[in-house]
C-alpha positions in Angstrom: 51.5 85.7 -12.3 50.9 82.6 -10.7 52.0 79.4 -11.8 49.8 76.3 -13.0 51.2 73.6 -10.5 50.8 71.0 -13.6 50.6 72.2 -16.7 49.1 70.4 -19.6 49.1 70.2 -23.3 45.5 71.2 -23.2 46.5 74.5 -21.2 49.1 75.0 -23.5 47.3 74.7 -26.6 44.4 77.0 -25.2 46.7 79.8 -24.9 47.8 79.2 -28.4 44.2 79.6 -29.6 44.0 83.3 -28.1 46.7 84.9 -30.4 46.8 85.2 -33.7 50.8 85.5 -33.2 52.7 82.4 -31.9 54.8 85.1 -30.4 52.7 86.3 -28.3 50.9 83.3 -27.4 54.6 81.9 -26.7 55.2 84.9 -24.3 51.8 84.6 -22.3 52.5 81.0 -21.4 56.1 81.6 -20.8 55.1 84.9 -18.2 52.3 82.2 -16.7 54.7 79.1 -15.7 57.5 81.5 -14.6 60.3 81.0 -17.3 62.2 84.2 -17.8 61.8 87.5 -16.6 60.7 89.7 -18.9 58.9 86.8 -20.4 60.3 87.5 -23.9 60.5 85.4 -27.3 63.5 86.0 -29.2 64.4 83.7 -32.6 67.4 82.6 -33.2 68.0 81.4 -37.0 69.1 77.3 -37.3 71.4 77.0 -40.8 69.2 75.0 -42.4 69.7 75.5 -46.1 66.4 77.8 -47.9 65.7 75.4 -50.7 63.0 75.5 -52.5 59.5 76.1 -51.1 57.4 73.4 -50.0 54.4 73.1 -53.3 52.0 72.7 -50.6 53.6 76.5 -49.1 53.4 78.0 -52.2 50.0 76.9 -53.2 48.7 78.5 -50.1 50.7 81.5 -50.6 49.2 82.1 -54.1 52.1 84.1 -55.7 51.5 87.2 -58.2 53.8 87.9 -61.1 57.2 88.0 -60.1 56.6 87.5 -56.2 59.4 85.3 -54.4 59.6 83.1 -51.2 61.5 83.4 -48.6 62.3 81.3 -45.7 63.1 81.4 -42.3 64.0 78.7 -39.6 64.2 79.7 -36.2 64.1 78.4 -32.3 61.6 80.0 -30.5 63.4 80.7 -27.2 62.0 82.1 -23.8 64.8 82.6 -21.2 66.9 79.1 -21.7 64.4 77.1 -23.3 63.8 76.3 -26.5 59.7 76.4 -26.8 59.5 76.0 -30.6 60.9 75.2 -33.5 59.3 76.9 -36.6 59.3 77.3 -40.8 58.1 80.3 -42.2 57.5 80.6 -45.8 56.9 84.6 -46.7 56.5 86.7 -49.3 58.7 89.7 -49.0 56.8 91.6 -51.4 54.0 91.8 -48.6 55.9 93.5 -46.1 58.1 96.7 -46.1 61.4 97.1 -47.0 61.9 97.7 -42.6 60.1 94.5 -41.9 62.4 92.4 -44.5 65.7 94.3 -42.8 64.5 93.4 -39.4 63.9 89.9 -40.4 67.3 89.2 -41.9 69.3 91.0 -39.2 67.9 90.3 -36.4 66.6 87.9 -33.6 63.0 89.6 -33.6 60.3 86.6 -34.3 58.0 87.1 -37.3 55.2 87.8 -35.6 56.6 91.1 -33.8 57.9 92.4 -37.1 55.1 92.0 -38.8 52.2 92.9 -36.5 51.5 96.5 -37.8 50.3 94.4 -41.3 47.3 93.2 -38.4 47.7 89.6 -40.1 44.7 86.9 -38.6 46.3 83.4 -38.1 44.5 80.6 -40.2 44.7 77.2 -38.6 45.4 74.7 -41.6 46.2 71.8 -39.3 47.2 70.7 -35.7 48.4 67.2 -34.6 48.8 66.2 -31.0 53.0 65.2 -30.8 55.9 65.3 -33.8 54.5 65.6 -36.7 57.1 64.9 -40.4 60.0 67.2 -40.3 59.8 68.1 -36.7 62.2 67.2 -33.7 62.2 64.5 -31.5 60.3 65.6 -28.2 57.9 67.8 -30.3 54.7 67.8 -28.1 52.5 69.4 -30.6 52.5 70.3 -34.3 50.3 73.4 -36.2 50.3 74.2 -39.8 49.1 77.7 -40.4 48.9 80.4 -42.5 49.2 84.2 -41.8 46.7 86.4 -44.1 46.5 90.1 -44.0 43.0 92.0 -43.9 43.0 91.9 -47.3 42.9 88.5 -47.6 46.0 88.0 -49.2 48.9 85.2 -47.5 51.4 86.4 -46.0 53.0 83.5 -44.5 52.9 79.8 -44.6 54.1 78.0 -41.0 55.1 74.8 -39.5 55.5 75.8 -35.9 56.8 72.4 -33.8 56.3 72.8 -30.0 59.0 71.3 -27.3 58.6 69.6 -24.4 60.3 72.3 -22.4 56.6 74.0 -22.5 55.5 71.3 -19.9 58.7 70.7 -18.3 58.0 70.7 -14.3 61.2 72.5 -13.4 61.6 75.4 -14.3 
């Protein structure tokens, strides 16, 4: 693929609007500007301690009798850089017992695992730059949610995009 000589925060969040899956979004802009090949996403849990739910994440993930929460923070890496840093709230319940292994063990984002549920991404909010909570650098911030056809929330996420999306060198 050829790369956009300049690209732009615009471009970027245009190719975040196709996908329902910041995964894969992540992936299509990382195989456009060039920045690892294969172009693959891989996460790579931070320590950051589980804690209790945000209310505003469990509100949205309107729980059912004795559903729990669980939590993952992760880097969003393609090649060396660092493209995102995200919080997903789940509910384990909703997946199968495979998709909860593979989350705990393993580097595969959240969106790969789960993508046989065919969740729709729900946009709850997106502010140009750092939003509370994210890192310095953060060029743009989304709050979404992850329903399955159903209807029912699956995920709550605060996904906080680096500069290293528009970084000139690559």
């Amino acid at each position: 693929m050829e790369h956009p000589a300049q690209p732009t925060l615009d471009a970027f969040e245009a190719v975040l609007r196709r996908h329902d899956s910041a995964t894969l979004a992540l992936e299509e802009w990382c195989a456009m500007r060039g920045m690892a090949n294969p172009a693959e996403v891989t996460a790579h849990g931070t320590k950051a301690p589980a804690g209790a739910p945000p209310a505003e994440a469990r509100a949205h993930l309107v729980l059912q009798g004795d559903e729990t929460v669980a939590m993952r923070n992760v880097r969003l890496t393609c090649g060396p850089a660092v493209l995102s840093v995200a919080w997903n709230w789940y509910v384990p319940a909703r997946l199968t017992p495979e998709m909860n292994a593979a989350l705990e063990g393993s580097d595969a984002p959240f969106g790969k695992v789960v993508a046989p549920l065919n969740f729709r991404r729900q946009p709850l909010e997106n502010v140009r730059g750092r939003a509370e909570g994210c890192p310095q650098g953060t060029i743009s911030t989304h709050r979404a949610m992850l329903v399955l056809p159903d209807g029912r929330p699956l995920a709550y996420l605060i996904e906080c995009y680096t500069a290293a999306n528009l970084a000139d060198s690559l």
